[in-house]
Chimera marker file (.cmm) of the C-alpha trace (Angstrom):
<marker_set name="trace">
<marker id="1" x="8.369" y="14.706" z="7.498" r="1" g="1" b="0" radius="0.5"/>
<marker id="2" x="9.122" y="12.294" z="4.694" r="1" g="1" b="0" radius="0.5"/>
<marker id="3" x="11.347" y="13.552" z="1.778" r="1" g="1" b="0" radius="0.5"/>
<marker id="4" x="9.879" y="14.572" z="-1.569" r="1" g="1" b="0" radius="0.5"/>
<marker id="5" x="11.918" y="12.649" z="-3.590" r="1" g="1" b="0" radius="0.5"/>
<marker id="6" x="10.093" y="9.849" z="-1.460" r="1" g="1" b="0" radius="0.5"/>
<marker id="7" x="6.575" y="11.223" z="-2.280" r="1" g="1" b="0" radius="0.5"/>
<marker id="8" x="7.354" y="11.078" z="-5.594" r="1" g="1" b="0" radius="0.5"/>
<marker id="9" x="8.683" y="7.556" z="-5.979" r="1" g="1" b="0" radius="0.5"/>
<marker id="10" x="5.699" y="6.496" z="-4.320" r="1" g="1" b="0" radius="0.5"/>
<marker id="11" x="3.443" y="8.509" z="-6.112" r="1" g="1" b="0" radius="0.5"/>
<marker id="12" x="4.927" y="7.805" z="-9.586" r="1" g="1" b="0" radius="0.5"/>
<marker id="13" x="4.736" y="4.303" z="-8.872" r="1" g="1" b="0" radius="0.5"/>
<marker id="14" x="1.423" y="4.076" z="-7.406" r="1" g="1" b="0" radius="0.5"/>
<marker id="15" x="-0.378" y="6.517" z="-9.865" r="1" g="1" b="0" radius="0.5"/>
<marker id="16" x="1.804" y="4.293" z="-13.539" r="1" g="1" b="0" radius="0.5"/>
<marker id="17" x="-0.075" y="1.246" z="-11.944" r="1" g="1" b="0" radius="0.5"/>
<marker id="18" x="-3.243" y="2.779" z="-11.299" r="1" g="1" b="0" radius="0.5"/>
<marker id="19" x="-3.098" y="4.286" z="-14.980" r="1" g="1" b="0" radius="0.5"/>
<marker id="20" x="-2.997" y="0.581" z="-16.275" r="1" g="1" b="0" radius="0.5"/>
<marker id="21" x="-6.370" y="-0.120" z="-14.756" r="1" g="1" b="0" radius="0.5"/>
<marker id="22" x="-8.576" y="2.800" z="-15.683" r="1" g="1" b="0" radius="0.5"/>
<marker id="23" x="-7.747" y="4.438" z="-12.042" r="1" g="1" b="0" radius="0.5"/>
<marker id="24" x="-7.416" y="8.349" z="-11.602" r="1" g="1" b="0" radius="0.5"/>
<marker id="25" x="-4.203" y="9.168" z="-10.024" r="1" g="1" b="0" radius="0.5"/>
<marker id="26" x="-3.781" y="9.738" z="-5.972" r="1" g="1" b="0" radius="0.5"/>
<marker id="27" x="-2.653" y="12.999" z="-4.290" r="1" g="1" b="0" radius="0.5"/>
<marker id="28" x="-0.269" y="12.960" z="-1.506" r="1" g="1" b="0" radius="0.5"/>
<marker id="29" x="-2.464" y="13.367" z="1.994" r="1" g="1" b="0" radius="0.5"/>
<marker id="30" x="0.016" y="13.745" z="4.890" r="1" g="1" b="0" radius="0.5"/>
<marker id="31" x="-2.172" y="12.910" z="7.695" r="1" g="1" b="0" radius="0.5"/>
<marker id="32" x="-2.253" y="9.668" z="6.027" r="1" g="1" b="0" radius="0.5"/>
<marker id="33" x="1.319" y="9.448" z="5.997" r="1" g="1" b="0" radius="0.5"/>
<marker id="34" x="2.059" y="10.808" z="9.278" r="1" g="1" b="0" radius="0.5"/>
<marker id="35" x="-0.238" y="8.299" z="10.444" r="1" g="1" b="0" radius="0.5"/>
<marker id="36" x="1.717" y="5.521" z="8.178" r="1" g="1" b="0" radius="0.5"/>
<marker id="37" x="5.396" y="6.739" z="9.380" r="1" g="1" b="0" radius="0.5"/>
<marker id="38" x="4.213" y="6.536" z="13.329" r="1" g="1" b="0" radius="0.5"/>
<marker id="39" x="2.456" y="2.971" z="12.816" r="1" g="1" b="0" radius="0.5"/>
<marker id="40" x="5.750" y="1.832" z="10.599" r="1" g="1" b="0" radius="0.5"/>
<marker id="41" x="8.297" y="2.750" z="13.875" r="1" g="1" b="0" radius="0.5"/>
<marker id="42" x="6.358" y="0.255" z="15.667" r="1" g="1" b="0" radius="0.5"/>
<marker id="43" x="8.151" y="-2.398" z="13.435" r="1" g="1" b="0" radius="0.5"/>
<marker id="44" x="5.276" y="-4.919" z="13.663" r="1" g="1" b="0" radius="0.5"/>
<marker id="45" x="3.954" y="-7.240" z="10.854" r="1" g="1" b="0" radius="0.5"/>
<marker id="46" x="0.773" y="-7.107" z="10.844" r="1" g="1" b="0" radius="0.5"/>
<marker id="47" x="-1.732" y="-4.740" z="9.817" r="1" g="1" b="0" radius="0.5"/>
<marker id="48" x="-2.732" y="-1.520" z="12.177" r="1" g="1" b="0" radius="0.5"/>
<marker id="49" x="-6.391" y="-1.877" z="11.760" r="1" g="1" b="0" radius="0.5"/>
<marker id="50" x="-6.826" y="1.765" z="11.771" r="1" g="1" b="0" radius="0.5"/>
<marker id="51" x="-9.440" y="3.570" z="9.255" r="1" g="1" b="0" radius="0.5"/>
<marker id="52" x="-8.047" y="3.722" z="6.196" r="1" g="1" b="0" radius="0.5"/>
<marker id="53" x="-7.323" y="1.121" z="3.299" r="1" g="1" b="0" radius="0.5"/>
<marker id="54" x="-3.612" y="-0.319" z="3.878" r="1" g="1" b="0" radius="0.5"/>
<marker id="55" x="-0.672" y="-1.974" z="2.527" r="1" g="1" b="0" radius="0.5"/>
<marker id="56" x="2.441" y="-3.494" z="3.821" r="1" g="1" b="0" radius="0.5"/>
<marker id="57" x="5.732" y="-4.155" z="2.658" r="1" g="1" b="0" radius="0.5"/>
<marker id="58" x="9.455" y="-5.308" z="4.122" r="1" g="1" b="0" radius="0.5"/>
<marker id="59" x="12.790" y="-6.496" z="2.734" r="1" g="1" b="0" radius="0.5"/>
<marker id="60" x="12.891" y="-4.698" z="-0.531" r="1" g="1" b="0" radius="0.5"/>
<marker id="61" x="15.521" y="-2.655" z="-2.295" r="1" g="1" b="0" radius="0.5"/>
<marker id="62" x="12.964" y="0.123" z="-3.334" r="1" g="1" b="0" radius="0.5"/>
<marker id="63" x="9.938" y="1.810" z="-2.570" r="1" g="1" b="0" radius="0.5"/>
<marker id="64" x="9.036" y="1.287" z="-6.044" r="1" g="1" b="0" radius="0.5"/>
<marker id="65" x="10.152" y="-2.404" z="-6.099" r="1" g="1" b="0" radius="0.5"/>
<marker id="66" x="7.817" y="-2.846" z="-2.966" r="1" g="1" b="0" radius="0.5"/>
<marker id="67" x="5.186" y="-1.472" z="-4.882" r="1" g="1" b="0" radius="0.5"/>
<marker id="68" x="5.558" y="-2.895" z="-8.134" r="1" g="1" b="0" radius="0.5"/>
<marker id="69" x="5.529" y="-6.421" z="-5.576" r="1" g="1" b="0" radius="0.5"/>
<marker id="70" x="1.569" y="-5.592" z="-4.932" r="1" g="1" b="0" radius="0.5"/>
<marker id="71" x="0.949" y="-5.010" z="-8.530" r="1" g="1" b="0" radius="0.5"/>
<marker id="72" x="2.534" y="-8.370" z="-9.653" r="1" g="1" b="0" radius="0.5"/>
<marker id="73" x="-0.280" y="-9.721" z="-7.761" r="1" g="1" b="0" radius="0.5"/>
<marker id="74" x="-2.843" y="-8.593" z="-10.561" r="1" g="1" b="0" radius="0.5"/>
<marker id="75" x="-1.578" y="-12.272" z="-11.807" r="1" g="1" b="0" radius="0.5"/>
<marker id="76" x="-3.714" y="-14.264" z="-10.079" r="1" g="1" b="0" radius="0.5"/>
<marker id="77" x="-6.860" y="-11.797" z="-9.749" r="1" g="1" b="0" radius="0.5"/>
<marker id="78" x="-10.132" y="-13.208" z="-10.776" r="1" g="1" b="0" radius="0.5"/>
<marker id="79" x="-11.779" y="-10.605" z="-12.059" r="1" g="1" b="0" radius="0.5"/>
<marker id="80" x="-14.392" y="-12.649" z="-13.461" r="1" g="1" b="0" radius="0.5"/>
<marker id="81" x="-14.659" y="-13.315" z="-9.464" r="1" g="1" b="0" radius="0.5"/>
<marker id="82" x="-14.592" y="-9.749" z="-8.253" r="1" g="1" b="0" radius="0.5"/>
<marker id="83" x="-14.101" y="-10.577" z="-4.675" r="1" g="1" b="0" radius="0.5"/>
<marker id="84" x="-11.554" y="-9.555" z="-1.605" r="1" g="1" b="0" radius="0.5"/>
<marker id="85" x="-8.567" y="-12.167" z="-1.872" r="1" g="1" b="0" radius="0.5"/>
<marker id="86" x="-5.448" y="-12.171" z="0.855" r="1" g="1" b="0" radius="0.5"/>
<marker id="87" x="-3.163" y="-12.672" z="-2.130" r="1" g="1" b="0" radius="0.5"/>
<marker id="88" x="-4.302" y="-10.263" z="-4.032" r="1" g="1" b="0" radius="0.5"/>
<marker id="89" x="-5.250" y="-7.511" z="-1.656" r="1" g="1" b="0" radius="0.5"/>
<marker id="90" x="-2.435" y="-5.179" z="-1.493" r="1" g="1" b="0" radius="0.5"/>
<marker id="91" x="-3.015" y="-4.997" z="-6.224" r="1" g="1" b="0" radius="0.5"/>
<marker id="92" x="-6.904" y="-4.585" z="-5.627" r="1" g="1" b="0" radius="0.5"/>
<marker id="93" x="-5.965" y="-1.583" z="-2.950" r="1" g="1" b="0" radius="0.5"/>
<marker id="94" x="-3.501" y="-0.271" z="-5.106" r="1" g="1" b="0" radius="0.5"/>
<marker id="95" x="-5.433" y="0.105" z="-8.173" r="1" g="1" b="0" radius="0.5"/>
<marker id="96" x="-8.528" y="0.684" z="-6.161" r="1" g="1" b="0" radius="0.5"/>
<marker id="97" x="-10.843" y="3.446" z="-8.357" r="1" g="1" b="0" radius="0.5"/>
<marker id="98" x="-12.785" y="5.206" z="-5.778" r="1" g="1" b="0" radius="0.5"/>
<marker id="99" x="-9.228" y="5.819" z="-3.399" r="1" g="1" b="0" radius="0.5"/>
<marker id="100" x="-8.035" y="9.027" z="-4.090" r="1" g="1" b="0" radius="0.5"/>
<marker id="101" x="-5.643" y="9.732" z="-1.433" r="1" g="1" b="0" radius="0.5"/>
<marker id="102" x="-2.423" y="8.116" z="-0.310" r="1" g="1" b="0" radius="0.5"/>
<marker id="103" x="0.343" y="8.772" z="2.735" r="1" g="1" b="0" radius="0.5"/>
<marker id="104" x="3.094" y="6.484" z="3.080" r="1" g="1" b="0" radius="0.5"/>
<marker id="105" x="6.017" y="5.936" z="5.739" r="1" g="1" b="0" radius="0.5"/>
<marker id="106" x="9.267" y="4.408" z="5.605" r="1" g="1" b="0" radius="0.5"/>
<marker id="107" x="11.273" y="2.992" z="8.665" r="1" g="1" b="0" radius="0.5"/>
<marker id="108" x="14.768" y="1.071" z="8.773" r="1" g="1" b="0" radius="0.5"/>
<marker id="109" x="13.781" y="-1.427" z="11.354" r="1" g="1" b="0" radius="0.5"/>
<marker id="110" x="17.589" y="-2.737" z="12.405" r="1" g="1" b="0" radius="0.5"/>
<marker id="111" x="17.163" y="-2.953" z="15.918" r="1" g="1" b="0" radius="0.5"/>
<marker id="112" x="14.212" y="-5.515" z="16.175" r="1" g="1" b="0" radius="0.5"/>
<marker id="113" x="14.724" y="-8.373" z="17.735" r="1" g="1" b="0" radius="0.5"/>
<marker id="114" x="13.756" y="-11.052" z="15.240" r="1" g="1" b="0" radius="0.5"/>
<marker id="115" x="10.359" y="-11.688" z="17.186" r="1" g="1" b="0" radius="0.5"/>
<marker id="116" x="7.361" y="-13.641" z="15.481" r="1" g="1" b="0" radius="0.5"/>
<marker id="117" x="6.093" y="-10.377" z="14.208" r="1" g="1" b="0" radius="0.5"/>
<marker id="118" x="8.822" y="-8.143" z="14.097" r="1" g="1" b="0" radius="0.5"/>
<marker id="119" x="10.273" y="-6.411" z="11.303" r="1" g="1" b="0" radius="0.5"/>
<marker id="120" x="13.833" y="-6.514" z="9.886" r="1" g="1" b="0" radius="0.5"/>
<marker id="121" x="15.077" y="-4.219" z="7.330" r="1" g="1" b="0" radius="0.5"/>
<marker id="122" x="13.451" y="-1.771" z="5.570" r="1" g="1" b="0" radius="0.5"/>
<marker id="123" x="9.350" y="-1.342" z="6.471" r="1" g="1" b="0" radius="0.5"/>
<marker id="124" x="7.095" y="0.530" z="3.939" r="1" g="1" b="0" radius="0.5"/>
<marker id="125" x="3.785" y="0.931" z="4.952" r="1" g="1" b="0" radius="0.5"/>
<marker id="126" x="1.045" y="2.939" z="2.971" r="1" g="1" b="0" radius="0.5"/>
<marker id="127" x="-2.412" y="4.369" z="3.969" r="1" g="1" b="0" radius="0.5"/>
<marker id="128" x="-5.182" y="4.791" z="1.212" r="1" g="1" b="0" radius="0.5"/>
<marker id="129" x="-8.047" y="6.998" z="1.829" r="1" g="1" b="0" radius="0.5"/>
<marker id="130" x="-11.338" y="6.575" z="1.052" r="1" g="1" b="0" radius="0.5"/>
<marker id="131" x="-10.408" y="2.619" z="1.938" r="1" g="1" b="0" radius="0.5"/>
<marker id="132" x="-10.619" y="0.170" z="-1.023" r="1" g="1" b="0" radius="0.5"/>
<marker id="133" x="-11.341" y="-3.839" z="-0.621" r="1" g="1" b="0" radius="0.5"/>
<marker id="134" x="-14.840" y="-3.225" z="0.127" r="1" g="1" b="0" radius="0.5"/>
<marker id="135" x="-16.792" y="-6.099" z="-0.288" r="1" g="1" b="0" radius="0.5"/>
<marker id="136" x="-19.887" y="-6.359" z="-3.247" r="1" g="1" b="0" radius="0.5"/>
<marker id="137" x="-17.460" y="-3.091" z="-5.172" r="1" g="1" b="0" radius="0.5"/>
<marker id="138" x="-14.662" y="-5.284" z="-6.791" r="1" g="1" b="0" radius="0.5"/>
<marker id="139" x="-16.632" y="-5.481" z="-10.087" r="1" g="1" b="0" radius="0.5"/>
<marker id="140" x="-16.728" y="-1.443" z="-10.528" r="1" g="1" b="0" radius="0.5"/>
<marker id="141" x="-13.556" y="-0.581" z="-8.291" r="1" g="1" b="0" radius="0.5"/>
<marker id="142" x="-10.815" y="-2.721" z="-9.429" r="1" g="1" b="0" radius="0.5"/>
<marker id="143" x="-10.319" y="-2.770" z="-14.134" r="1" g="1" b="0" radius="0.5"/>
<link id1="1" id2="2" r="1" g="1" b="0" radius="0.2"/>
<link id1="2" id2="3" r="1" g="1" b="0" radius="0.2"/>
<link id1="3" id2="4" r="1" g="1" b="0" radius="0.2"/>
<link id1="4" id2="5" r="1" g="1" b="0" radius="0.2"/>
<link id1="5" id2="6" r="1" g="1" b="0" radius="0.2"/>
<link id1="6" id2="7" r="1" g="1" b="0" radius="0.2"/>
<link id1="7" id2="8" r="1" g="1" b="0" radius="0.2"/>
<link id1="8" id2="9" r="1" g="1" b="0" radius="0.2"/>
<link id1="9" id2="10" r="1" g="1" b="0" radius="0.2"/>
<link id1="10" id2="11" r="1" g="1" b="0" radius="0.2"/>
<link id1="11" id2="12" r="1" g="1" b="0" radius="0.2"/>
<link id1="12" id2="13" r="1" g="1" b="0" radius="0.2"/>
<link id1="13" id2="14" r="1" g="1" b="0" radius="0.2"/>
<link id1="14" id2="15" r="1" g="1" b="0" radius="0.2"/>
<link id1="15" id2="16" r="1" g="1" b="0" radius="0.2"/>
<link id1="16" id2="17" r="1" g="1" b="0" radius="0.2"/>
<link id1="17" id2="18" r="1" g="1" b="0" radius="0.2"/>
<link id1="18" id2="19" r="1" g="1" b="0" radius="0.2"/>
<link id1="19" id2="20" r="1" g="1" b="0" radius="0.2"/>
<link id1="20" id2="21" r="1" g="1" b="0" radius="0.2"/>
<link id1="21" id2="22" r="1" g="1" b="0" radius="0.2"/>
<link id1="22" id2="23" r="1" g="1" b="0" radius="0.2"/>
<link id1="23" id2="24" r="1" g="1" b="0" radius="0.2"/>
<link id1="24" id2="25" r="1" g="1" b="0" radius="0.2"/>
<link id1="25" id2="26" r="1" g="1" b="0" radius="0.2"/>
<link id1="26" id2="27" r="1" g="1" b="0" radius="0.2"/>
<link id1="27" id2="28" r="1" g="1" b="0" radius="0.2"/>
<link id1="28" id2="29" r="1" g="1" b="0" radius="0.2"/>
<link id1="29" id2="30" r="1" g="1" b="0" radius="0.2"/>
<link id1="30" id2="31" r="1" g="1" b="0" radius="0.2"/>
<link id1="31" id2="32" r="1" g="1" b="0" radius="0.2"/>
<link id1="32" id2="33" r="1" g="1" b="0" radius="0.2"/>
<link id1="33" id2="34" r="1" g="1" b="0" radius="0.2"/>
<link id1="34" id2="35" r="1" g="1" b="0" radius="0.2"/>
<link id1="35" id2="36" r="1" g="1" b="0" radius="0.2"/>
<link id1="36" id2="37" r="1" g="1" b="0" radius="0.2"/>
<link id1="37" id2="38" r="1" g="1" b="0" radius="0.2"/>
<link id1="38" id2="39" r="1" g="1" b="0" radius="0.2"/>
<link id1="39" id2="40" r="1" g="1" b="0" radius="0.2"/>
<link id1="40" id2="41" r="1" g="1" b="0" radius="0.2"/>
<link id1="41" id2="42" r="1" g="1" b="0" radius="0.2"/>
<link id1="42" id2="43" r="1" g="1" b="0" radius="0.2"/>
<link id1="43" id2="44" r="1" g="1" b="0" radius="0.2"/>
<link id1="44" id2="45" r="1" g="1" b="0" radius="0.2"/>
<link id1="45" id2="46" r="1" g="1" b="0" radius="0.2"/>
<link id1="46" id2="47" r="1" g="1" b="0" radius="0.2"/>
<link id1="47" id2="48" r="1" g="1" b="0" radius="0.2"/>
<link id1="48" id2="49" r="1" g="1" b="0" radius="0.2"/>
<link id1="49" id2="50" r="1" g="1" b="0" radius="0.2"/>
<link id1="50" id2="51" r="1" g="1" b="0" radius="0.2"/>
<link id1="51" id2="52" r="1" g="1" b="0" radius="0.2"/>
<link id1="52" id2="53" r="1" g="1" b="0" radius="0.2"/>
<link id1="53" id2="54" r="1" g="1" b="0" radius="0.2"/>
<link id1="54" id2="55" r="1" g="1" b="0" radius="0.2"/>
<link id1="55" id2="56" r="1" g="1" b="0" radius="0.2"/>
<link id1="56" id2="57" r="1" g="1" b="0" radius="0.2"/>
<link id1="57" id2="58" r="1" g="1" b="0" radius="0.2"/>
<link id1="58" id2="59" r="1" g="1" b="0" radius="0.2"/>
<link id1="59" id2="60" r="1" g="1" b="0" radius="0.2"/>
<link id1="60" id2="61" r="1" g="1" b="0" radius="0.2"/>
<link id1="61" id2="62" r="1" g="1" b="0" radius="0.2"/>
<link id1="62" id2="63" r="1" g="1" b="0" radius="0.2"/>
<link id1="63" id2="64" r="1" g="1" b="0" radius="0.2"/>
<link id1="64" id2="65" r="1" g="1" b="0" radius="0.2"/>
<link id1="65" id2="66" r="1" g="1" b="0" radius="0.2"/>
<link id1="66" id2="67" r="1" g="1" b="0" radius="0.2"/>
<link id1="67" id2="68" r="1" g="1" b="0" radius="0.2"/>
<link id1="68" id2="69" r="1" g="1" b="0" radius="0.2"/>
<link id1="69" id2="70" r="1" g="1" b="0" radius="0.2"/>
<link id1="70" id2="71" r="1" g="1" b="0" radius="0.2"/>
<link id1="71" id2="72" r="1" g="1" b="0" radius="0.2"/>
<link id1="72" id2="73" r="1" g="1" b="0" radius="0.2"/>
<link id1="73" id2="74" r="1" g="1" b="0" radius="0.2"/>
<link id1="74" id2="75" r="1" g="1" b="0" radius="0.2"/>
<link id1="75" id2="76" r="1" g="1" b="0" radius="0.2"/>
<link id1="76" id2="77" r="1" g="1" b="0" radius="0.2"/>
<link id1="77" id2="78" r="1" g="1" b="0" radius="0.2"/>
<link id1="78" id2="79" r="1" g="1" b="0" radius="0.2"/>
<link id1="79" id2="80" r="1" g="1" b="0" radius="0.2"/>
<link id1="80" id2="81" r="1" g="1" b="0" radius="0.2"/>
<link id1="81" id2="82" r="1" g="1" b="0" radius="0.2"/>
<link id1="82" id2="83" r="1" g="1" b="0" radius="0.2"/>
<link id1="83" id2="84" r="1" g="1" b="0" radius="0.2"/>
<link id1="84" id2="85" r="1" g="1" b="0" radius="0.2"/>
<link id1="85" id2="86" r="1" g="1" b="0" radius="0.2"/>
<link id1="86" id2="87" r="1" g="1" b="0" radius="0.2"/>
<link id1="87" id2="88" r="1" g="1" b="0" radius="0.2"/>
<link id1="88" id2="89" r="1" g="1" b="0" radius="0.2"/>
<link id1="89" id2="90" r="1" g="1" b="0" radius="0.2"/>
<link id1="90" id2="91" r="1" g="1" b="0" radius="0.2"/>
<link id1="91" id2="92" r="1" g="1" b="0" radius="0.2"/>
<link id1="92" id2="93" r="1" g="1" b="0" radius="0.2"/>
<link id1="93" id2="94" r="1" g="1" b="0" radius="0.2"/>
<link id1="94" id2="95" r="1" g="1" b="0" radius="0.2"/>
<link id1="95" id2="96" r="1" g="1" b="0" radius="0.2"/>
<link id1="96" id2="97" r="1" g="1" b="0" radius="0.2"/>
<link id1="97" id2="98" r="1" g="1" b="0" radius="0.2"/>
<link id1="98" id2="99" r="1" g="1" b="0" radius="0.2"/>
<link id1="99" id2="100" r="1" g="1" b="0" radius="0.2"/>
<link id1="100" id2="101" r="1" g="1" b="0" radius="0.2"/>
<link id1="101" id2="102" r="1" g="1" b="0" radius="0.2"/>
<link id1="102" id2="103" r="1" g="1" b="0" radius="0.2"/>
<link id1="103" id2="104" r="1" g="1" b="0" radius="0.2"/>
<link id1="104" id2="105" r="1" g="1" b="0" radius="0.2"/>
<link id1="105" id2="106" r="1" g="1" b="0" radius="0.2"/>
<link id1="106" id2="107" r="1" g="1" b="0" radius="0.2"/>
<link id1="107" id2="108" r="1" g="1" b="0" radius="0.2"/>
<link id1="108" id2="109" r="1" g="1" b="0" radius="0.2"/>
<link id1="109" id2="110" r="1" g="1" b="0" radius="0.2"/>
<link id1="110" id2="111" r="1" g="1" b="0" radius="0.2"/>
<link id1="111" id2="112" r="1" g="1" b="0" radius="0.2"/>
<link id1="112" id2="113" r="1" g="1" b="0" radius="0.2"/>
<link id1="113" id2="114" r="1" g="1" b="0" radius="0.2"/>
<link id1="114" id2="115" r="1" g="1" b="0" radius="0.2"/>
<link id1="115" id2="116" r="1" g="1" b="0" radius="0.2"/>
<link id1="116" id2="117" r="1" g="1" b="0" radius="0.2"/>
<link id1="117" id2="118" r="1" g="1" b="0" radius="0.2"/>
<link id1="118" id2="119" r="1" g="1" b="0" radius="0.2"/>
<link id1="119" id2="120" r="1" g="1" b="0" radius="0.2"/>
<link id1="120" id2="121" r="1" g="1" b="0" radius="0.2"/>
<link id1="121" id2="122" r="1" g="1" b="0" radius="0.2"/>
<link id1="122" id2="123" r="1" g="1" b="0" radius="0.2"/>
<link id1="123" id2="124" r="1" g="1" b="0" radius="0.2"/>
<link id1="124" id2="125" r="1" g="1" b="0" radius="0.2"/>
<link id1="125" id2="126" r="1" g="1" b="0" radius="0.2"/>
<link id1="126" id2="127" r="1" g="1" b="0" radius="0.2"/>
<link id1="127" id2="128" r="1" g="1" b="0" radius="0.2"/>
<link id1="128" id2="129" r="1" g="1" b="0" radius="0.2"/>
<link id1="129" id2="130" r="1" g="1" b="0" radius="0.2"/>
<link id1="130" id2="131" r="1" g="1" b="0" radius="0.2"/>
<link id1="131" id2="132" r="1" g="1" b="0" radius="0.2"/>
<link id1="132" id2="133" r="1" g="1" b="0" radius="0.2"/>
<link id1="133" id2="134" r="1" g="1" b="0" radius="0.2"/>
<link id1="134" id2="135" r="1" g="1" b="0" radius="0.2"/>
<link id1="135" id2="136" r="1" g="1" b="0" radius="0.2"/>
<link id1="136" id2="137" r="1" g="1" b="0" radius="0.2"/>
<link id1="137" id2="138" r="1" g="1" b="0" radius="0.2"/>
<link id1="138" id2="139" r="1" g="1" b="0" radius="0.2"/>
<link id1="139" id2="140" r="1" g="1" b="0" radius="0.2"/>
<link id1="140" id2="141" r="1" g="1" b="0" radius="0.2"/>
<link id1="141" id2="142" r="1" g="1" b="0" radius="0.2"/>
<link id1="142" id2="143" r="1" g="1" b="0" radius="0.2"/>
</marker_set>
């Protein structure tokens, strides 16, 4: 099971973003992060295409410095656009109004052998529940 302190980092973090962008706050769900820690021991780049809404992150310091990464990509949103970007995907999840839930897992990846899509280093990787970056709901989902 994944430490509280580490709930709360990413909860803290998560919910002071989603507070800048008119979104209610997201409980801890830990299916969704049981389901996070056994895709992040996998130490694979690329996304699990499971269910939920998802976010990556490697090669940070900080849970909260991976998150506050995703956020810093509200700079280039278009909101006037209100569309599903690459490079702005993990800030429109994030901040995502109709997501309520989150689980997250955390995984030192040290013993990967530096393969095209392998991890090295720390691996955070977050679930989101119900899924955001649906397409035609940017406009009303993302503030």
């Amino acid at each position: 099971t994944m430490s509280s302190s580490f709930q709360n980092e990413v909860l803290n973090s998560t919910n002071w973003y989603r507070a800048q962008h008119e979104a209610a706050p997201l409980t801890w769900n830990s299916t969704l992060a049981s389901y996070a820690q056994d895709y992040a021991k996998n130490c694979i780049w690329k996304h699990s295409g499971g269910p939920y809404g998802e976010n990556l992150a490697s090669n940070f310091q900080t849970p909260t410095l991976a998150i506050s990464a995703w956020a810093q990509e509200e700079k280039t949103y278009n909101y006037a656009h209100g569309k599903f970007s690459e490079k702005e995907g993990h800030f429109t999840q994030l901040v995502w109004q109709n997501t309520t839930q989150i689980g997250c897992g955390l995984v030192q990846c040290d013993n990967n052998d530096a393969a095209d899509s392998g991890v090295k280093g720390a691996y955070l990787v977050c679930e989101y529940s119900p899924r955001g970056n649906v397409e035609g709901q940017f406009k009303e989902n993302v503030e």
